[in-house]
N, CA, C and O atoms as CSV, one atom per row, in Angstrom:
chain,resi,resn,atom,element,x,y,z
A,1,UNK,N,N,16.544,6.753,-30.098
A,1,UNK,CA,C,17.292,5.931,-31.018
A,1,UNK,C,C,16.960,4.468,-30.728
A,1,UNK,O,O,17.013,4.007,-29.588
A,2,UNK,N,N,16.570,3.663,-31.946
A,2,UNK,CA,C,16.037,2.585,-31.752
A,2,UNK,C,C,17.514,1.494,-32.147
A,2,UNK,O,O,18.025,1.527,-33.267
A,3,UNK,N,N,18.100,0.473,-30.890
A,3,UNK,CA,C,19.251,-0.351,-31.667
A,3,UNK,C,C,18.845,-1.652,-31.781
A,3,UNK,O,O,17.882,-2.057,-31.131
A,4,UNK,N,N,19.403,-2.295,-32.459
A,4,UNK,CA,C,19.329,-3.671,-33.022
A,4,UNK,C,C,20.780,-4.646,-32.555
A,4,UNK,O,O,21.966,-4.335,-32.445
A,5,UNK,N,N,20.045,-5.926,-32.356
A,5,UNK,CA,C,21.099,-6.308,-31.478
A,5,UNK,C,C,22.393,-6.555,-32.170
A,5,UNK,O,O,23.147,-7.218,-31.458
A,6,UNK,N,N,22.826,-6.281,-33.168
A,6,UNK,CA,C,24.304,-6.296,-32.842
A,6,UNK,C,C,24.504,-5.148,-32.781
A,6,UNK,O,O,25.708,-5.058,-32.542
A,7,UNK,N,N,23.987,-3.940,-32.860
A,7,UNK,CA,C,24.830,-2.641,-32.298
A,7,UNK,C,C,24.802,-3.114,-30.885
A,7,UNK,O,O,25.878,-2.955,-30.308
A,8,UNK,N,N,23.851,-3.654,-30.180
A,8,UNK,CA,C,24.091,-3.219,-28.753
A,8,UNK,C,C,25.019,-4.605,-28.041
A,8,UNK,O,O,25.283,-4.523,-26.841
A,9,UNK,N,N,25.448,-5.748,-28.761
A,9,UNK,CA,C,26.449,-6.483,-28.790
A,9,UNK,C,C,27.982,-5.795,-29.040
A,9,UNK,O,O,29.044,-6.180,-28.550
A,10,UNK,N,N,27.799,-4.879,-29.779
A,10,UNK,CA,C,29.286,-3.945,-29.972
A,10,UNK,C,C,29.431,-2.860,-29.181
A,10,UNK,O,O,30.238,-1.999,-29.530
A,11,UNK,N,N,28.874,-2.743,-28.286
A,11,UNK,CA,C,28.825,-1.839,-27.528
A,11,UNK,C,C,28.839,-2.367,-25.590
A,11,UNK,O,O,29.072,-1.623,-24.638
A,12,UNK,N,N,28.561,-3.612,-25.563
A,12,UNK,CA,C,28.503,-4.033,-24.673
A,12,UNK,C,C,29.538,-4.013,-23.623
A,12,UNK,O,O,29.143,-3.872,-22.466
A,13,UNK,N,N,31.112,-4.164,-23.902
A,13,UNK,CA,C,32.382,-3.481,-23.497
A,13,UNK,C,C,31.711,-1.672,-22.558
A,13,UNK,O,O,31.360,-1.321,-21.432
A,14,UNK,N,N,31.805,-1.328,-23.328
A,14,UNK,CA,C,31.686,0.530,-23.159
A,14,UNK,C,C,30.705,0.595,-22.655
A,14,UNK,O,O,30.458,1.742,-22.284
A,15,UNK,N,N,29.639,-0.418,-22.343
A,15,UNK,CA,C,28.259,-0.184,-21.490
A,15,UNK,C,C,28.546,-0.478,-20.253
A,15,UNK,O,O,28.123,0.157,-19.287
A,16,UNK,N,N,29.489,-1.733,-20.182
A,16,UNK,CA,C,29.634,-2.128,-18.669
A,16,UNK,C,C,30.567,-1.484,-17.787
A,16,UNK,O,O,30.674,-1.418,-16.562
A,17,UNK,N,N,31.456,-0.852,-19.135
A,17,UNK,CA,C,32.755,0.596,-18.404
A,17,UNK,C,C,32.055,1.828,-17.698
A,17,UNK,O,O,32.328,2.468,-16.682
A,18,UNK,N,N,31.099,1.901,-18.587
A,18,UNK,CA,C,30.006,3.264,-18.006
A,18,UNK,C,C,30.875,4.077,-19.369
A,18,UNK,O,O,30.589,5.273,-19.427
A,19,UNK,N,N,31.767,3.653,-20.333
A,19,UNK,CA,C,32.195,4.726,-21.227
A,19,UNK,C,C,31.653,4.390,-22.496
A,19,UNK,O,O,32.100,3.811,-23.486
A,20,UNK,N,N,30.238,5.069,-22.104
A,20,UNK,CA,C,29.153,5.361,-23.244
A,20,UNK,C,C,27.926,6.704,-23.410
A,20,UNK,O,O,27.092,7.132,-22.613
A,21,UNK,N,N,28.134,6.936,-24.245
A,21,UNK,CA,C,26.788,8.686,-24.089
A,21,UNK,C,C,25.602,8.126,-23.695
A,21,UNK,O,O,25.054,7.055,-23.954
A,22,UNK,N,N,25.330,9.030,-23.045
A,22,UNK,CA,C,23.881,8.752,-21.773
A,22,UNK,C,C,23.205,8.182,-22.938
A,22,UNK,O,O,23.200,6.982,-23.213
A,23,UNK,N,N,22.552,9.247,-23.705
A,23,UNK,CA,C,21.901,8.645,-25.075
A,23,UNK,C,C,21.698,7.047,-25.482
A,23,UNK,O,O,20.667,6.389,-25.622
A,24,UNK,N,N,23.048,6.703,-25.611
A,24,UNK,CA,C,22.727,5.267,-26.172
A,24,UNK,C,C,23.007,4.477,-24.807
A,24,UNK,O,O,22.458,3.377,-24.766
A,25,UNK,N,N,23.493,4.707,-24.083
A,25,UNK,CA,C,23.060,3.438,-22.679
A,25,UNK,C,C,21.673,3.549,-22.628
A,25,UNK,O,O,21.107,2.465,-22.491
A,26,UNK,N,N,20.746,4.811,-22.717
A,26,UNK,CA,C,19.516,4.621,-22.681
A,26,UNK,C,C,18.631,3.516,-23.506
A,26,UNK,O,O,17.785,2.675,-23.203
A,27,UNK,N,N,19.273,3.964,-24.715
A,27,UNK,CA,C,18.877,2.865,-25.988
A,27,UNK,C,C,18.983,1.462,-25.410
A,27,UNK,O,O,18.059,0.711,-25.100
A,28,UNK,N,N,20.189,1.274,-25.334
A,28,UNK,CA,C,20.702,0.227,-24.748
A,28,UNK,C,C,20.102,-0.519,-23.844
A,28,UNK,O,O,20.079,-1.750,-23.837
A,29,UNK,N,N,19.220,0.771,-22.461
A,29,UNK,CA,C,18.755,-0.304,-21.646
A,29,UNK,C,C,17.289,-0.681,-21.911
A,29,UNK,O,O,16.740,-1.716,-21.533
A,30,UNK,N,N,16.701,0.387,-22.669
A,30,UNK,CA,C,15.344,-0.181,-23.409
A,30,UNK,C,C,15.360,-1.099,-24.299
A,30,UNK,O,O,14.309,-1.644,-24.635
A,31,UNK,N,N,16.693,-1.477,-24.903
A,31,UNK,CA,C,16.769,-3.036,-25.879
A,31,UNK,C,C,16.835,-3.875,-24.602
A,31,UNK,O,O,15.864,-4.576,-24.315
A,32,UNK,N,N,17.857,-3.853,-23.859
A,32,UNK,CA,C,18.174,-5.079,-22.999
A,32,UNK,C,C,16.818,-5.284,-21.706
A,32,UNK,O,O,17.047,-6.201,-20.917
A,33,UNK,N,N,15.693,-4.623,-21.513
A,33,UNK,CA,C,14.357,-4.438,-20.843
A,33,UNK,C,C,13.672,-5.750,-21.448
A,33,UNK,O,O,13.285,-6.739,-20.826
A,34,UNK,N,N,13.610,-5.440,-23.175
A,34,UNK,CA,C,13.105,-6.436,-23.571
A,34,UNK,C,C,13.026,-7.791,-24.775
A,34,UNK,O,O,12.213,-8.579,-25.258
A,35,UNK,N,N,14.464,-7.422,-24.846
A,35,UNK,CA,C,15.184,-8.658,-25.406
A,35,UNK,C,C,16.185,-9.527,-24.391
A,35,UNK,O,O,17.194,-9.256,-23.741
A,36,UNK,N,N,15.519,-10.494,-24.565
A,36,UNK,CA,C,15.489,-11.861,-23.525
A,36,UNK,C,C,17.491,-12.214,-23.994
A,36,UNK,O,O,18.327,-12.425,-23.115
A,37,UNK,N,N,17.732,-12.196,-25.085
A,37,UNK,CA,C,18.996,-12.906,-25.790
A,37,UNK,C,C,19.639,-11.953,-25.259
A,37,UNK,O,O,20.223,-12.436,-24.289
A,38,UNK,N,N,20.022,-10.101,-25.408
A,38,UNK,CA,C,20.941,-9.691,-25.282
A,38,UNK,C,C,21.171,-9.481,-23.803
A,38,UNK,O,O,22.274,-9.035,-23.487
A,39,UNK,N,N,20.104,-9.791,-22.649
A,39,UNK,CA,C,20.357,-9.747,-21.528
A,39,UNK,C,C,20.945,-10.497,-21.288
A,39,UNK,O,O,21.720,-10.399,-20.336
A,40,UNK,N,N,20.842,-11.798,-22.170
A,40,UNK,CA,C,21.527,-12.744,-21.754
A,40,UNK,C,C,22.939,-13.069,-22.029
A,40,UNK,O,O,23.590,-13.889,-21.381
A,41,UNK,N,N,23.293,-12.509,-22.839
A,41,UNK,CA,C,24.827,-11.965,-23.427
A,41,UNK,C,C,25.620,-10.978,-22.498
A,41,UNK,O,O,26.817,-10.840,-22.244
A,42,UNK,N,N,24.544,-10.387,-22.118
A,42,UNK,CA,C,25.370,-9.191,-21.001
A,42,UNK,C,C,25.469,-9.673,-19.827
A,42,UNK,O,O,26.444,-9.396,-19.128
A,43,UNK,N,N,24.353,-10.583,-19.345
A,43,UNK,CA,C,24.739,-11.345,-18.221
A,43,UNK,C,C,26.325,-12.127,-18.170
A,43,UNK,O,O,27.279,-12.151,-17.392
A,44,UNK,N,N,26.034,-12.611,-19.232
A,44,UNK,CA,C,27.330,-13.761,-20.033
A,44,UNK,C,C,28.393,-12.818,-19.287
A,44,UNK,O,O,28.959,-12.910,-18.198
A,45,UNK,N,N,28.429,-11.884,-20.314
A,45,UNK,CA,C,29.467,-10.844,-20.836
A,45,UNK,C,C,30.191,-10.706,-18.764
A,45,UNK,O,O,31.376,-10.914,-18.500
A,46,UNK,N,N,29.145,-10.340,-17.689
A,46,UNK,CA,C,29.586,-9.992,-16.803
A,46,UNK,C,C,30.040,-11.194,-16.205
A,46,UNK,O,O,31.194,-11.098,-15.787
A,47,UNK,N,N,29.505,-12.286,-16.033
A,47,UNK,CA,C,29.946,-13.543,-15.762
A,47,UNK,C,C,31.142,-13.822,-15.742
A,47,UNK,O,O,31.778,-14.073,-14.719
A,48,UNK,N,N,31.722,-13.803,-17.244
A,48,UNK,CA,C,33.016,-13.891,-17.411
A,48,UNK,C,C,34.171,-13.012,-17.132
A,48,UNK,O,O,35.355,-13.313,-17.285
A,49,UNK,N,N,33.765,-12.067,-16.773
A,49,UNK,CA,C,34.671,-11.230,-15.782
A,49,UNK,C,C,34.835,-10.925,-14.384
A,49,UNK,O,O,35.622,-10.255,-13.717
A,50,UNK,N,N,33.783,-11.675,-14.158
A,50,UNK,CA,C,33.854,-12.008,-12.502
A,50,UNK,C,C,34.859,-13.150,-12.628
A,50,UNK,O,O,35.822,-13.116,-11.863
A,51,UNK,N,N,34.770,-14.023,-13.383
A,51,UNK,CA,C,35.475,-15.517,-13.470
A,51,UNK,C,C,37.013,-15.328,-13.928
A,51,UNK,O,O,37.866,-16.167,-13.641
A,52,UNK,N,N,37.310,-14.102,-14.699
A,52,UNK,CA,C,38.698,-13.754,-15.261
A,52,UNK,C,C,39.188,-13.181,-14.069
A,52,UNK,O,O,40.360,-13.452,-13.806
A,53,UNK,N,N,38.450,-12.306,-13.124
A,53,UNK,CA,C,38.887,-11.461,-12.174
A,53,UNK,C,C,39.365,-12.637,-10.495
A,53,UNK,O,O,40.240,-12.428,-9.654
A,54,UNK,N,N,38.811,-13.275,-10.550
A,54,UNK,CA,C,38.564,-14.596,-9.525
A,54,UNK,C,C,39.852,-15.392,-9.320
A,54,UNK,O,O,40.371,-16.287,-9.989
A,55,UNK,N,N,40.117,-14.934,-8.466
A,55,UNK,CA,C,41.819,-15.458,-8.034
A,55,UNK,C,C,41.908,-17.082,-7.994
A,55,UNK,O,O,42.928,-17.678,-8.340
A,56,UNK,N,N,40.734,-17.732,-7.536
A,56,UNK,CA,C,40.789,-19.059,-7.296
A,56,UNK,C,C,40.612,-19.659,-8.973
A,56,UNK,O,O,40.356,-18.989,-9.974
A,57,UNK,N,N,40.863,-21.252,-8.861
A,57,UNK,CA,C,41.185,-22.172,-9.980
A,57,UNK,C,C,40.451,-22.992,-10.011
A,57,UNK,O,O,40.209,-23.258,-8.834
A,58,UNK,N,N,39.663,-23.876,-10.902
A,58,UNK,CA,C,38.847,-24.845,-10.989
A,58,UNK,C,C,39.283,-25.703,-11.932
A,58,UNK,O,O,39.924,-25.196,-12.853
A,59,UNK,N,N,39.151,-26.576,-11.944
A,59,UNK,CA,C,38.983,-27.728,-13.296
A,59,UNK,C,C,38.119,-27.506,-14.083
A,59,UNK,O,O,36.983,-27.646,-13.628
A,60,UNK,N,N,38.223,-27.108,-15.456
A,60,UNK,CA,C,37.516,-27.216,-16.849
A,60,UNK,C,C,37.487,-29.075,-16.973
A,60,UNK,O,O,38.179,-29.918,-16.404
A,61,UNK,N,N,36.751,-29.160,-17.631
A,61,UNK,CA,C,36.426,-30.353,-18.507
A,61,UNK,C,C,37.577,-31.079,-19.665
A,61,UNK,O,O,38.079,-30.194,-20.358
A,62,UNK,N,N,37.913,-32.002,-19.894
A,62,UNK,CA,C,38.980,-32.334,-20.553
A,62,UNK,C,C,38.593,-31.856,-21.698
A,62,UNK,O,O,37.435,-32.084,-22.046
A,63,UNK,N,N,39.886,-30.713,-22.957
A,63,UNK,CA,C,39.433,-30.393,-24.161
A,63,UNK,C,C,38.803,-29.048,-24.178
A,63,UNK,O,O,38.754,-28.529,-25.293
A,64,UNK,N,N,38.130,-28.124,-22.827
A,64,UNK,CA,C,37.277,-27.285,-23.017
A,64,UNK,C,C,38.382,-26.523,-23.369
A,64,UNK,O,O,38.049,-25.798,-24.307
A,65,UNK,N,N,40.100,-26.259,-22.907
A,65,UNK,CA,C,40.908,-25.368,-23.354
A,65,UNK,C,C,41.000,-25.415,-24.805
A,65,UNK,O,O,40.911,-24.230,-25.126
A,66,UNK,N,N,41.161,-26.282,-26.141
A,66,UNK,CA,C,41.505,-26.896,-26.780
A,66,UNK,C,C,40.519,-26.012,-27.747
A,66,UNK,O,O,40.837,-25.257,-28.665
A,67,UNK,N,N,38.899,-26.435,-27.119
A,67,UNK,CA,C,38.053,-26.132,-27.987
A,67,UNK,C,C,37.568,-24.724,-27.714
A,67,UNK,O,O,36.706,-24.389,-28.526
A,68,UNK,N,N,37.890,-23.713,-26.730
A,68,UNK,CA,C,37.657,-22.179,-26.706
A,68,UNK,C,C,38.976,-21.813,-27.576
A,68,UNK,O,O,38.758,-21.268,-28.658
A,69,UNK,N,N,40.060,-22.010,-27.282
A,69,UNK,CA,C,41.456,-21.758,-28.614
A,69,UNK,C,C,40.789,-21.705,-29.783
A,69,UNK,O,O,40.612,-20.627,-30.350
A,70,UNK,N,N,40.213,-23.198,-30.422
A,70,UNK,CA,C,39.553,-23.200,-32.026
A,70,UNK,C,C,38.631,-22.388,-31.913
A,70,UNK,O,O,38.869,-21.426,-32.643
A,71,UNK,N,N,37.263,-22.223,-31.124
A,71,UNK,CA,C,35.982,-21.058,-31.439
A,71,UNK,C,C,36.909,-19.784,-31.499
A,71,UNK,O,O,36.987,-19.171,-32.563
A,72,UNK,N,N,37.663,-19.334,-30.313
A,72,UNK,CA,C,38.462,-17.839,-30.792
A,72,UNK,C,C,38.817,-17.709,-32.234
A,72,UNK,O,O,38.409,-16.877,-33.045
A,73,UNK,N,N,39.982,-19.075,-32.459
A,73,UNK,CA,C,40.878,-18.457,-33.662
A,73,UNK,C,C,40.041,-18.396,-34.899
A,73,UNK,O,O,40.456,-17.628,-35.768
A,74,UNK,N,N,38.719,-19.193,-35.196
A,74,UNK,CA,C,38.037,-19.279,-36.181
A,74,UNK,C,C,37.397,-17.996,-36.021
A,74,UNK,O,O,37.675,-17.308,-37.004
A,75,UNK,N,N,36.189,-16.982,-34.687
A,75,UNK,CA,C,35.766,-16.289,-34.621
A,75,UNK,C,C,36.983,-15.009,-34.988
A,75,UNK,O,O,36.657,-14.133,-35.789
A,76,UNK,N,N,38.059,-14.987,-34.492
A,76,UNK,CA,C,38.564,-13.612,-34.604
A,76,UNK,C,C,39.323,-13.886,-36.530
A,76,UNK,O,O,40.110,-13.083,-37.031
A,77,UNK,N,N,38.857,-15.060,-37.196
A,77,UNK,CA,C,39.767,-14.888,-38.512
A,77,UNK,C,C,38.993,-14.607,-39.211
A,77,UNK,O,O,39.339,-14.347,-40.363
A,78,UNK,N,N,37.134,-14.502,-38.721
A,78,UNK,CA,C,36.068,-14.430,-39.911
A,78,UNK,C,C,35.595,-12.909,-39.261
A,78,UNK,O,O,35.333,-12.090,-40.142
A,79,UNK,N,N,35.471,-12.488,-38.075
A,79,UNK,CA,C,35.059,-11.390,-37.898
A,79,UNK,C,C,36.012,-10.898,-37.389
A,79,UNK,O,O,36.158,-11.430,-36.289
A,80,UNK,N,N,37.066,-9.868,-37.644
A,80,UNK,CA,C,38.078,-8.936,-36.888
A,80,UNK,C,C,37.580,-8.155,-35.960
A,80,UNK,O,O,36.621,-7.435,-36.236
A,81,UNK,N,N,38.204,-8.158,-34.556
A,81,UNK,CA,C,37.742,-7.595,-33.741
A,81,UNK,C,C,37.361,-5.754,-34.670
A,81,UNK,O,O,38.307,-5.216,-35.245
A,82,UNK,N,N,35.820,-4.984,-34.664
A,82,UNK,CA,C,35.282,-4.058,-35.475
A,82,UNK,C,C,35.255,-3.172,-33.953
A,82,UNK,O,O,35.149,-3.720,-32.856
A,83,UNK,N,N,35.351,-1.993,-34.132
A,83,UNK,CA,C,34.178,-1.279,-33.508
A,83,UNK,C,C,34.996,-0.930,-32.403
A,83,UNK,O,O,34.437,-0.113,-31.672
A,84,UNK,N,N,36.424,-1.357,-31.935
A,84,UNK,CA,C,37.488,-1.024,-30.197
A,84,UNK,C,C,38.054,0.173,-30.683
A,84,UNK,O,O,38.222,0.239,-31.900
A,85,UNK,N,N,38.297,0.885,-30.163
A,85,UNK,CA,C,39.055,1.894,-29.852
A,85,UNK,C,C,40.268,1.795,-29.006
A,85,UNK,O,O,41.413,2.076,-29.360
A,86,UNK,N,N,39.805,1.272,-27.601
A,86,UNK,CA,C,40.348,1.012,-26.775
A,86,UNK,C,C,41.644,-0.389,-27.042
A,86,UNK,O,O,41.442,-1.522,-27.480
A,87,UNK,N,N,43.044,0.295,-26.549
A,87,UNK,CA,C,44.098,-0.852,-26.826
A,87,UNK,C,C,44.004,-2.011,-25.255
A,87,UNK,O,O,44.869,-2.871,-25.095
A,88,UNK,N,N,42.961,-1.846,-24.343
A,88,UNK,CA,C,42.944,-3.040,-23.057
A,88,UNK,C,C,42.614,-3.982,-23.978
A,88,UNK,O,O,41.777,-4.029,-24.879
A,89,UNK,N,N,43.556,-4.822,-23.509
A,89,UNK,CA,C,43.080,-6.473,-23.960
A,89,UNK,C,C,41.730,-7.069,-23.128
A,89,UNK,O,O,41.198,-8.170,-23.275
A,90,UNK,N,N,41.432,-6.202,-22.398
A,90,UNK,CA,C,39.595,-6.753,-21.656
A,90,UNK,C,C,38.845,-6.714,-22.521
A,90,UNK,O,O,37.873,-7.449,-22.347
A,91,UNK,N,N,38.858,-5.992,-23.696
A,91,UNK,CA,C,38.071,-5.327,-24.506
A,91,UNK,C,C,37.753,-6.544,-25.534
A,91,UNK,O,O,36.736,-6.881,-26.141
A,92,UNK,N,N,39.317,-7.143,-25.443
A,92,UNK,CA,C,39.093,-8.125,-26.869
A,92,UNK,C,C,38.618,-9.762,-25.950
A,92,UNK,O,O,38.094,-10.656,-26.616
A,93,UNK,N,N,38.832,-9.935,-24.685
A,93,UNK,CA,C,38.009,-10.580,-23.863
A,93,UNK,C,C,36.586,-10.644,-23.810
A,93,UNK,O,O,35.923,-11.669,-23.970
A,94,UNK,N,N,36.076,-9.312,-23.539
A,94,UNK,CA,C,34.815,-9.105,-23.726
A,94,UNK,C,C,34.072,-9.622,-25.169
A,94,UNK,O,O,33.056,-10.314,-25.238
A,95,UNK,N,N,34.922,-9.053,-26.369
A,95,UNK,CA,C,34.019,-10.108,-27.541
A,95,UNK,C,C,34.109,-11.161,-27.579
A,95,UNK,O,O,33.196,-11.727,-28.181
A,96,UNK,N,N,34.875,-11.771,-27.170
A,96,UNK,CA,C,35.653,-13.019,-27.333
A,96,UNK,C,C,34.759,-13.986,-26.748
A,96,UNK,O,O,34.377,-15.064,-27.204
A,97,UNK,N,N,34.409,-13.239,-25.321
A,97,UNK,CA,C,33.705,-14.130,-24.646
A,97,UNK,C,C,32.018,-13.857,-25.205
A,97,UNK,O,O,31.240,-14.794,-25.026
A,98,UNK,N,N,31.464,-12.535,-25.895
A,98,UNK,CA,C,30.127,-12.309,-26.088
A,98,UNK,C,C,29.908,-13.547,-27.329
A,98,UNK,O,O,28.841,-14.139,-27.490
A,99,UNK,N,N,30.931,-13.742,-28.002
A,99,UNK,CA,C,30.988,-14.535,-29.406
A,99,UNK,C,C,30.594,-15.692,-28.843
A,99,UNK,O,O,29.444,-16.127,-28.905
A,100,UNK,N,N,31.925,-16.451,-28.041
A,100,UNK,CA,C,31.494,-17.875,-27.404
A,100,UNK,C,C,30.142,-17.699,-26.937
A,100,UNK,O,O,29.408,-18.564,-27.414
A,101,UNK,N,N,29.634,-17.005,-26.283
A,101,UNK,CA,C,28.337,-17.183,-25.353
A,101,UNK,C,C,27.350,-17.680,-26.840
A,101,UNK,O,O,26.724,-18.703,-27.115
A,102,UNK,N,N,27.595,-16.422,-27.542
A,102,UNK,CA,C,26.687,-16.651,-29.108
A,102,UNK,C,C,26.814,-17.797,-29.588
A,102,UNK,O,O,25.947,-18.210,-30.359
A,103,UNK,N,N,27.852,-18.544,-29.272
A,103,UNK,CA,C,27.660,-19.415,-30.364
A,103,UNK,C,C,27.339,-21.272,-29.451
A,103,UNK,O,O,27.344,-22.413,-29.913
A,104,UNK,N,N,27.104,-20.732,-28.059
A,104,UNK,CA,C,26.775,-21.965,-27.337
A,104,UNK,C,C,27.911,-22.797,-27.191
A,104,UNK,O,O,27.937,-24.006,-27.423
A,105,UNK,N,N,29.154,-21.863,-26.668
A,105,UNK,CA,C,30.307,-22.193,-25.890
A,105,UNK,C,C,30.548,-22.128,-24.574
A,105,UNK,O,O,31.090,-21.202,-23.970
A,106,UNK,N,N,29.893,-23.704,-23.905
A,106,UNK,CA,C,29.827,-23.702,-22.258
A,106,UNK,C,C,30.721,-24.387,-21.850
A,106,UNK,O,O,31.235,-25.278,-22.527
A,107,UNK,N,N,31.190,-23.981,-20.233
A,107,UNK,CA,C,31.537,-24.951,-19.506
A,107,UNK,C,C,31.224,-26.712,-19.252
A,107,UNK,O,O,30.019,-26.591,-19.035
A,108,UNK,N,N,31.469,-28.182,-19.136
A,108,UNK,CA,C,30.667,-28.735,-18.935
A,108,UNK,C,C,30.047,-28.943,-20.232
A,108,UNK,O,O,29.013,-29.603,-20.324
């Protein structure tokens, strides 16, 4: 099965759970072998859950709260979270944060 990157952007949640059919993690890891972008989304994707999981606190940048609030509320009012099953709110983290990464929402 050949995927295209937004299937394997909607799937990226359930890839990093391990709750995905062998089948398409396979797919999955022959897209992410050699597409440079979605590795880099999944990198993202894990990044930010090391950083959600991370007991310690840092200083953001003045405004960076302000302006991830507006990218969310605009991203989740034009695309509804598609494709969860799952009721964990990690899940809606995980797009949340694959979206920002997409759309060149950094720290700094």
């Amino acid at each position: 099965m050949v995927l295209d990157c937004k299937h394997v952007w909607r799937e990226i949640s359930n890839y990093i759970d391990g709750d995905i059919d062998p089948s398409v993690r396979a797919s999955m890891e022959e897209h992410l072998a050699h597409c440079r972008h979605c590795a880099a989304i999944l990198d993202s994707t894990h990044n930010i859950l090391y950083l959600i999981a991370d007991e310690r606190t840092f200083s953001l940048p003045i405004g960076f709260g302000e302006r991830l609030r507006r990218e969310a509320a605009v991203q989740l009012r034009s695309d509804p979270i598609q494709g969860f099953t799952h009721r964990d709110p990690r899940h809606r983290v995980r797009k949340c944060g694959v979206e920002l990464a997409n759309r060149g929402i950094r720290c700094g």
